[in-house]
C-alpha positions as CSV (number, residue, x, y, z in Angstrom):
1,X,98.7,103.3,100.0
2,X,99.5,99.9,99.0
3,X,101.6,100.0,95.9
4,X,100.9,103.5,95.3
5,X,102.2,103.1,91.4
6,X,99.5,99.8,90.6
7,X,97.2,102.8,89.4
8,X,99.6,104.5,87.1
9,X,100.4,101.3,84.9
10,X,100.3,101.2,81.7
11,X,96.6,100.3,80.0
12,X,98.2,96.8,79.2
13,X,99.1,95.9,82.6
14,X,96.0,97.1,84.0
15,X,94.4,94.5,81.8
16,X,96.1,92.0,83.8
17,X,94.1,89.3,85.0
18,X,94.6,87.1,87.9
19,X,94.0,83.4,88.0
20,X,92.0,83.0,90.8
21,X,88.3,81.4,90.5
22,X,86.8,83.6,92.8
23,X,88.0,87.0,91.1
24,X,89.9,88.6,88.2
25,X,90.4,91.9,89.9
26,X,92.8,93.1,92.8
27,X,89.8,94.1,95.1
28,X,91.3,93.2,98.1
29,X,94.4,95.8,97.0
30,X,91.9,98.6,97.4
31,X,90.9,97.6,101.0
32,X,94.1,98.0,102.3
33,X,95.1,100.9,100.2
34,X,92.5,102.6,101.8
35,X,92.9,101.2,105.3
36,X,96.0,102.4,105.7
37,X,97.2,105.3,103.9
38,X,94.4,106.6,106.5
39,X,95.9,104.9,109.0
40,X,99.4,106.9,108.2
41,X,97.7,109.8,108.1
42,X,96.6,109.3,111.8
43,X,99.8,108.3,112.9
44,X,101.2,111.7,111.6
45,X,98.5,113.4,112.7
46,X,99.1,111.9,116.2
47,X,95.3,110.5,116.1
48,X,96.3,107.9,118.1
49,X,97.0,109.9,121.6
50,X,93.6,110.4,121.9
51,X,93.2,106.9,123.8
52,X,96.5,108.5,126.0
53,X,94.1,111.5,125.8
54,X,91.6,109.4,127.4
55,X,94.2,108.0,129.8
56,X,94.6,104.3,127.7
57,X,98.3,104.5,127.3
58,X,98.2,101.2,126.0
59,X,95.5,101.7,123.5
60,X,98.2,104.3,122.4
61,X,100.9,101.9,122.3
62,X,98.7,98.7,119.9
63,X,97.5,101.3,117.4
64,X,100.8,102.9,116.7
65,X,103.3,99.3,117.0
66,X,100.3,96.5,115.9
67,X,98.2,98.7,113.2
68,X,100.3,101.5,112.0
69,X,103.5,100.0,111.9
70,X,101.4,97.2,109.9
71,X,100.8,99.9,106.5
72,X,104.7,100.3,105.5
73,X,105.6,96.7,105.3
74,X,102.2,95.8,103.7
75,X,103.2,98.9,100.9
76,X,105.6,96.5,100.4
77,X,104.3,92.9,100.2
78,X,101.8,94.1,97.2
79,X,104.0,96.8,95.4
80,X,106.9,93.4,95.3
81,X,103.8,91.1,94.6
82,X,102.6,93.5,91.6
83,X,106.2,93.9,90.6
84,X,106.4,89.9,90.1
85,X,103.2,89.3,88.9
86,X,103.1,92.0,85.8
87,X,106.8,90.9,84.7
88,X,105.7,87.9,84.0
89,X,103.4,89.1,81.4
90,X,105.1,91.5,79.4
91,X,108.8,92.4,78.6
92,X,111.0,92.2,81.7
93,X,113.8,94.5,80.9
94,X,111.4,97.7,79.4
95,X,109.1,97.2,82.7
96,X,112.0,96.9,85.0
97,X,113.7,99.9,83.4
98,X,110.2,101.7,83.2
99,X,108.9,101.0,87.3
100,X,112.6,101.9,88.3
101,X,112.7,104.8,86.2
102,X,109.3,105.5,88.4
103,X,110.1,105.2,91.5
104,X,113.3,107.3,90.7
105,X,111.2,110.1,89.7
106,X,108.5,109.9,92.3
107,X,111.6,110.1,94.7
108,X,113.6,112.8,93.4
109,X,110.2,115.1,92.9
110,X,108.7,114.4,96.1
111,X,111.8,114.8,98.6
112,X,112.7,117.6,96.7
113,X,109.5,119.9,97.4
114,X,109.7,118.4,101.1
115,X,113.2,120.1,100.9
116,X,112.1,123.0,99.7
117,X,109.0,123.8,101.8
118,X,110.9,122.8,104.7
119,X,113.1,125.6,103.8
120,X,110.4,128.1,103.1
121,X,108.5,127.5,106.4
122,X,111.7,127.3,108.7
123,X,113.8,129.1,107.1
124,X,117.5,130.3,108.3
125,X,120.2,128.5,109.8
126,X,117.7,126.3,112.4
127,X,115.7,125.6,109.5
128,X,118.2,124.0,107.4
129,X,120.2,122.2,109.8
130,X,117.9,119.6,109.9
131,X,118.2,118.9,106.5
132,X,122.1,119.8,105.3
133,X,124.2,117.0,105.2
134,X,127.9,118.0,106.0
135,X,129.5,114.5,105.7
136,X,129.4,111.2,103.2
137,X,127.7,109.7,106.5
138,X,125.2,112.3,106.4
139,X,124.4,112.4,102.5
140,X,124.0,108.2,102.8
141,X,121.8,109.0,105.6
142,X,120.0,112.2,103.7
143,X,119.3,109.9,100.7
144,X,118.6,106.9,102.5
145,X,116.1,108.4,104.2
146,X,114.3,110.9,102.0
147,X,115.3,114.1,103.9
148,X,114.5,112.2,107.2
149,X,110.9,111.5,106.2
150,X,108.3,108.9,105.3
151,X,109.3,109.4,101.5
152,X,112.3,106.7,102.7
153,X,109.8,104.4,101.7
154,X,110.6,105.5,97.5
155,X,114.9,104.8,98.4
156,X,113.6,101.6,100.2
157,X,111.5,100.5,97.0
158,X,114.1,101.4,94.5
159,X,116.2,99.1,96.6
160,X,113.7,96.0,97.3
161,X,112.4,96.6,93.5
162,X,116.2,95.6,92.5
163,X,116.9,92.6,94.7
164,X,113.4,91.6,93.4
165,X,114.4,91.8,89.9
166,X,116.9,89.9,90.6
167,X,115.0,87.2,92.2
168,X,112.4,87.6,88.8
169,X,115.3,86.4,86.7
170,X,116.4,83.6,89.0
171,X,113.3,81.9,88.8
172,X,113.5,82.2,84.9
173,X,116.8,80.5,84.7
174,X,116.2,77.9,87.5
175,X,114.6,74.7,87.6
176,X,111.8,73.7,90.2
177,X,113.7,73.9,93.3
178,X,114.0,77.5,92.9
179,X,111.4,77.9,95.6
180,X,113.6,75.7,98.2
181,X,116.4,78.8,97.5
182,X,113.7,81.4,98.5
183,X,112.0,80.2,101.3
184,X,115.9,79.7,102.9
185,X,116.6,83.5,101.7
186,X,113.7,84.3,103.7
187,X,114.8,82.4,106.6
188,X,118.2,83.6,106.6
189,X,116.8,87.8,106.3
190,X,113.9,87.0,109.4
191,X,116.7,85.8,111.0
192,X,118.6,88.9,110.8
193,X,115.5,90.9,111.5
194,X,115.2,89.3,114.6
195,X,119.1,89.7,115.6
196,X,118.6,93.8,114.9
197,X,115.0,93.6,117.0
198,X,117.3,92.2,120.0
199,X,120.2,93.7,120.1
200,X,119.7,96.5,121.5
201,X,118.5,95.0,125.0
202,X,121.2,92.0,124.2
203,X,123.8,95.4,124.2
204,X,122.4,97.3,127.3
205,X,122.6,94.0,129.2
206,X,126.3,93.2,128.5
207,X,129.7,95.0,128.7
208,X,131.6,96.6,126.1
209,X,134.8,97.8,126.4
210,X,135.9,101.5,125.0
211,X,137.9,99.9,122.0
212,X,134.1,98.0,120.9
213,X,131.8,100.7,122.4
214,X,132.2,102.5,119.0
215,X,131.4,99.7,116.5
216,X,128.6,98.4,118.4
217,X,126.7,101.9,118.4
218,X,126.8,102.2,114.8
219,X,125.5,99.0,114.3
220,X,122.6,99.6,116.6
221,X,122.1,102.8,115.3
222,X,121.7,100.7,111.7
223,X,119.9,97.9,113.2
224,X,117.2,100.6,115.3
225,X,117.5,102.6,112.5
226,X,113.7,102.7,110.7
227,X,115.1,103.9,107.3
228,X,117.2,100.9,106.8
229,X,116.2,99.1,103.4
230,X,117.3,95.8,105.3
231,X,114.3,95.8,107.4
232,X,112.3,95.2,104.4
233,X,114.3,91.8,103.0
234,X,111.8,89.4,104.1
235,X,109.1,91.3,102.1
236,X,111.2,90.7,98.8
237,X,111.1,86.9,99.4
238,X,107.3,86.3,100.9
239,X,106.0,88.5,98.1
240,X,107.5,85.8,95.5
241,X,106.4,82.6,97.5
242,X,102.8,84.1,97.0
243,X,103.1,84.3,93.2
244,X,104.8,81.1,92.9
245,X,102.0,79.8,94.8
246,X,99.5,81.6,92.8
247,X,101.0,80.5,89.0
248,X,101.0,76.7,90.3
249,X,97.3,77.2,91.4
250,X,97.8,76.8,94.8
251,X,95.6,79.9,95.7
252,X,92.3,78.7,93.3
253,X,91.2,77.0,96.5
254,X,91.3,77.2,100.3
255,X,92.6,73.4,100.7
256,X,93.8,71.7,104.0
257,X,97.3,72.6,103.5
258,X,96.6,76.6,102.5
259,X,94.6,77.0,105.5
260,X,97.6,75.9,107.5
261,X,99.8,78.3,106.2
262,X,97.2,81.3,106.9
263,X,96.6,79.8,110.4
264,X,100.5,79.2,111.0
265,X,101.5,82.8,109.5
266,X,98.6,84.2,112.4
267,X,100.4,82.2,115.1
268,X,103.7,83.2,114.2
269,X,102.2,87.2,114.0
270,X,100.6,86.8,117.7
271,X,103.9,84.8,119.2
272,X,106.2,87.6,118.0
273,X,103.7,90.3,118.8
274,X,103.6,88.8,122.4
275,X,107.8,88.5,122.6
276,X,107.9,92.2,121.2
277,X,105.6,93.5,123.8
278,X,107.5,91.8,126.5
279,X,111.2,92.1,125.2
280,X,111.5,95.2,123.3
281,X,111.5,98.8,124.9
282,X,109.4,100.3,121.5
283,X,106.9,99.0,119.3
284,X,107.7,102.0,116.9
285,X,110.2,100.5,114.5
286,X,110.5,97.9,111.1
287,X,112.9,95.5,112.3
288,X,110.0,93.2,114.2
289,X,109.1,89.9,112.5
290,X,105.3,90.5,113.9
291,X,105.3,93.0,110.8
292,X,106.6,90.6,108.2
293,X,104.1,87.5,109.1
294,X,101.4,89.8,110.0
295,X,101.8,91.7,106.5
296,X,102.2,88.1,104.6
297,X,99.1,86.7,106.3
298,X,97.1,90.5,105.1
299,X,98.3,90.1,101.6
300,X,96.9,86.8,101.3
301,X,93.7,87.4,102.8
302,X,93.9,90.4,99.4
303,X,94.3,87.8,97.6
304,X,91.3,85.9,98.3
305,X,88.6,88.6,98.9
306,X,85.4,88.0,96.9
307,X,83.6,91.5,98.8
308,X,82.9,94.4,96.3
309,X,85.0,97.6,96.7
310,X,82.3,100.4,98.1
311,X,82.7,103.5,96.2
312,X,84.4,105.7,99.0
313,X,86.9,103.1,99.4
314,X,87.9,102.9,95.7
315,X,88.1,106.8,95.9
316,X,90.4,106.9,98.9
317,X,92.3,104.0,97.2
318,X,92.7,105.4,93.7
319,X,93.7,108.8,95.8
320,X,96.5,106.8,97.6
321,X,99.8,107.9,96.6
322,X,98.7,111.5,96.9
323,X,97.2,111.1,100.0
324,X,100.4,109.6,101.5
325,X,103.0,112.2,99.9
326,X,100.8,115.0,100.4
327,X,99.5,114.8,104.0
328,X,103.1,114.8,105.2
329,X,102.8,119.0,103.8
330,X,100.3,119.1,106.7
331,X,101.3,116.8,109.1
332,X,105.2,117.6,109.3
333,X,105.1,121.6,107.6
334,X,101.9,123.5,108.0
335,X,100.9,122.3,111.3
336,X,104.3,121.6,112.6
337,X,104.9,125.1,112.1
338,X,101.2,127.1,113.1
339,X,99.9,125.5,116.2
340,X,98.1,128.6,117.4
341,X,95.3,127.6,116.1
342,X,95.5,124.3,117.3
343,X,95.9,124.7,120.6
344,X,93.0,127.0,121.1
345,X,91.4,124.0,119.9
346,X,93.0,122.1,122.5
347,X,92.4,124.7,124.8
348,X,88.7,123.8,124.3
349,X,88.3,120.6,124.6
350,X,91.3,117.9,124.8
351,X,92.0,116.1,121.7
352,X,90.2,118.6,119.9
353,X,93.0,119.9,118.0
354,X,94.6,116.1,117.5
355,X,90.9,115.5,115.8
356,X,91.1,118.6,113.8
357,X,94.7,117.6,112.5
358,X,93.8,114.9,111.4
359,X,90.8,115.7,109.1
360,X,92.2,118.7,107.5
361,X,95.3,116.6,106.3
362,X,93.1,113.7,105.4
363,X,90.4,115.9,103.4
364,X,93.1,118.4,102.6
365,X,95.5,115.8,101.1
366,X,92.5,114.0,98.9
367,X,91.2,117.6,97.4
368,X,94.3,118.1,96.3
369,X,95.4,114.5,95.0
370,X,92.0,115.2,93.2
371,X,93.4,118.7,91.6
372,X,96.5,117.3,90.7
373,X,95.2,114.1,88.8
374,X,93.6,116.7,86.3
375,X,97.1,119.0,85.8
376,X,98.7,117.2,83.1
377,X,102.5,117.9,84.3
378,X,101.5,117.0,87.9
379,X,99.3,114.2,87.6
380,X,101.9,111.1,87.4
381,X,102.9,111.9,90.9
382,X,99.8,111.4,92.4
């Protein structure tokens, strides 16, 4: 699901065309739409333990940290990229107000049902505990987080989709240096990625006295946190260096300089992937600079695609939003709750019920993306 809400745009803004010689579409969007709204979907669906299945622990470990972890912060890099792109070409304050009013509503809707069927399928005092905030901390962290959930990423939009705004009106009423002012804004928010990707081993390797011990574990609990919108400041800057780049004609052709920006962002992805391996106890959180120059290098590489979009692709693409909301139903309610079934699977064969999973959410969640698109009331959710 890369910018799930690209295919509910007005007819206008679908008409958008961008100025690149090779190609006037957004082909390379549906590639990784596709790519990795099925990659969530195994995450979820804990596809991935079959190579820890298989006895590959490490397989595990580079599919969930180096490819899963890769889909949230690329959501990002194109749905910020779209954002700056389309309100440049029609009125900024009615498409502001309109994509925020959006994202509002896709929030509100889908945490709600998650809420709900939660309830229903729990049910009683052990079922609601999970989800009944009984303090301002635990509403921030209830809202923040879309009920403890992947719909964080909707709260986490709303609030890149505002600092990007702003940035949208900076570059209106700035000169030509403006770009110097980002590319430091990105420095200074990679920089504070990196402090919260070390400071948990930076903490377990020092002392803190009793009077400290409480400050510092709230702000590791913020800077380990993976609902924390601040993981996903860099994304808000990179995503308007590339259409800078793009309405100066930078990206028309692959010169010299361009290719040493794609080869230096791949550098910079393997060096912090290496560090992260070797410094950090988990792979499985947003606060990682691997993510932000590995999903910079991938929306490029969109960018410049010339390869036609094969029809299952397109569908799996155009079904995107639906099939990240909705698999979450299967993934974190039906099956979390009815594992008879699957572990006489299991039972079986090992891995047979991870398998299973998986393909029942994935096929479950595009069937009914497909229903939904045709229910009038329904089908601006999906």
């Amino acid at each position: 699901m890369i910018d799930p809400l690209a295919q509910h745009e007005s007819q206008e803004e679908k008409q958008l065309k961008l100025p690149l010689k090779q190609t006037s579409k957004f082909h390379g969007f549906d590639f990784l739409r596709a790519i990795f709204s099925v990659a969530i979907v195994a995450d979820h669906a804990g596809l991935f333990t079959l190579a820890t299945v298989q006895g590959v622990d490490t397989l595990t470990n580079l599919l969930y940290g180096n490819f899963s972890y890769l889909a949230v912060p690329t959501f990002f890099q194109i749905s910020l990229f779209l954002f700056y792109f389309k309100s440049k070409k029609v009125e900024f304050r009615r498409f502001f107000q309109k994509r925020i009013i959006r994202l509002i509503s896709l929030y509100l809707f889908w945490v709600s049902l998650f809420v709900l069927l939660r309830f229903l399928f729990k049910g009683g005092n052990a079922g609601t505990a999970q989800f009944a905030p009984i303090s301002v901390r635990g509403w921030i962290e209830f809202i923040v987080s879309g009920c403890n959930s992947p719909f964080y990423f909707f709260f986490s939009l709303i609030f890149t989709t505002i600092l990007a705004a702003l940035i949208a009106l900076f570059f209106k009423a700035s000169e030509n240096n403006s770009i110097r002012v980002i590319y430091f804004l990105f420095v200074i928010s990679c920089i504070l990625i990196f402090l919260f990707s070390i400071f948990d081993p930076i903490i377990s390797n020092s002392y803190i006295g009793d009077r400290e011990s409480s400050l510092v574990q709230t702000i590791s609990g913020i800077a380990q946190w993976d609902y924390n919108p601040l993981n996903f400041l860099p994304y808000v800057f990179s995503a308007a260096i590339v259409v800078h780049e793009l309405d100066r004609g930078k990206l028309e052709e692959i010169t010299p300089l361009f290719q040493l920006k794609l080869w230096s962002l791949l550098t910079l992805f393997l060096i912090f992937t290496l560090l992260e391996w070797i410094l950090l106890a988990s792979l499985v959180h947003y606060s990682r600079l691997s993510l932000v120059f590995g999903s910079w290098l991938l929306l490029y590489l969109a960018l410049l695609t010339t390869r036609q979009v094969p029809c299952v692709v397109k569908l799996i693409s155009d079904c995107s939003l639906g099939l990240y909301a909705l698999h979450l139903f299967f993934t974190h309610i039906l099956f979390a709750e009815n594992t008879s079934f699957l572990h006489a699977l299991s039972a079986l064969v090992p891995g047979l019920d991870i398998l299973v999973e998986f393909l029942l959410a994935l096929i479950g969640s595009i069937a009914l993306t497909l229903l939904l698109k045709k229910i009038e009331g329904l089908k601006n959710f999906v």
